[in-house]
C-alpha positions as CSV (number, residue, x, y, z in Angstrom):
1,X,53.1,-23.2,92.7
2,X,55.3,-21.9,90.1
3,X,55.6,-24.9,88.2
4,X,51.8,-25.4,87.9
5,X,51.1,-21.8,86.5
6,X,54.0,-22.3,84.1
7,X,52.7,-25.8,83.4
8,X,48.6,-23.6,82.5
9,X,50.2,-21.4,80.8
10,X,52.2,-23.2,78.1
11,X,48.8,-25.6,78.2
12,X,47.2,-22.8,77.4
13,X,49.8,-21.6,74.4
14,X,49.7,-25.2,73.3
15,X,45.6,-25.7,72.7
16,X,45.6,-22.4,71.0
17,X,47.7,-23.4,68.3
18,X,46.5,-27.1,67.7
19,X,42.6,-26.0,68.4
20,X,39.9,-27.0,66.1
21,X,37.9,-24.2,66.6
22,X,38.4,-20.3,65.3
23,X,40.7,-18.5,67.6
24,X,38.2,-15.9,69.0
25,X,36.1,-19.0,70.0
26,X,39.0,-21.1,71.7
27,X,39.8,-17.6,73.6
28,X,36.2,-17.3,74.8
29,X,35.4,-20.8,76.0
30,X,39.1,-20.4,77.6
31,X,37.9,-17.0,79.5
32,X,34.3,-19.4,80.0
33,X,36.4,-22.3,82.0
34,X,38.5,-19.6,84.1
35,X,36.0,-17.5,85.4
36,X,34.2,-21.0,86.0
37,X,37.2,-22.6,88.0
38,X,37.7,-19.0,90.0
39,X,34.3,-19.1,90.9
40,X,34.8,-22.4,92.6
41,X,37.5,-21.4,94.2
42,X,36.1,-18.2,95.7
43,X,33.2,-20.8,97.0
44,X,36.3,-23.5,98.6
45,X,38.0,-20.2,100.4
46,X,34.7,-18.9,102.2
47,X,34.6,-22.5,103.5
48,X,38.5,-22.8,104.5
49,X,37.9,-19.2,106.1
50,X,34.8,-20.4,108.1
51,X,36.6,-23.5,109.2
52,X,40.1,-21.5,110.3
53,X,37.5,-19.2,112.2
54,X,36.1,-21.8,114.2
55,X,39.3,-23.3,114.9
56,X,40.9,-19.8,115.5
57,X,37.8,-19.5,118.6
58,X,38.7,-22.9,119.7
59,X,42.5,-22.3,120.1
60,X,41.7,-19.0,121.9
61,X,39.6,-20.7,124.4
62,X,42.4,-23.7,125.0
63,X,44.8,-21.1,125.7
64,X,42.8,-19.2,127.8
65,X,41.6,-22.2,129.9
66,X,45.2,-23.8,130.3
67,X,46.4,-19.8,131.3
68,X,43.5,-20.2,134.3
69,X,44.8,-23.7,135.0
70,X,48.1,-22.6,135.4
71,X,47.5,-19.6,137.5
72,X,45.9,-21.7,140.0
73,X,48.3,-24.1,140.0
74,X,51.1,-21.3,140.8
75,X,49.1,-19.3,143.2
76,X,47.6,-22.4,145.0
């Protein structure tokens, strides 16, 4: 994880320098494309939460119904 921030940020350093395009502009379509990639990764961590939910419930349930099994089995 470290390696791939260092890795953005000297990309970032990098197409600063050689950009085409006046500084202030490079920074704002910079700031454009980040807020756009966080916003998509807000949207891809409500659905990872949803599915770690549902498989939080489904887990419970197992455990619950193999704790029953068991109890039967020791005080049958």
């Amino acid at each position: 994880m470290n390696k791939i921030i260092v890795s953005l940020l000297a990309g970032i350093a990098i197409g600063l320098l050689v950009a085409p395009a006046k500084g202030s502009e490079t920074w704002r379509r910079l700031v454009d494309g980040l807020d756009e990639y966080k916003d998509k990764a807000i949207e891809g961590s409500e659905d990872v939460y949803e599915s770690g939910k549902h498989l939080m419930k489904e887990g419970k349930s197992n455990v619950k119904s193999e704790t029953t099994d068991l109890q039967d089995r020791i005080l049958s």
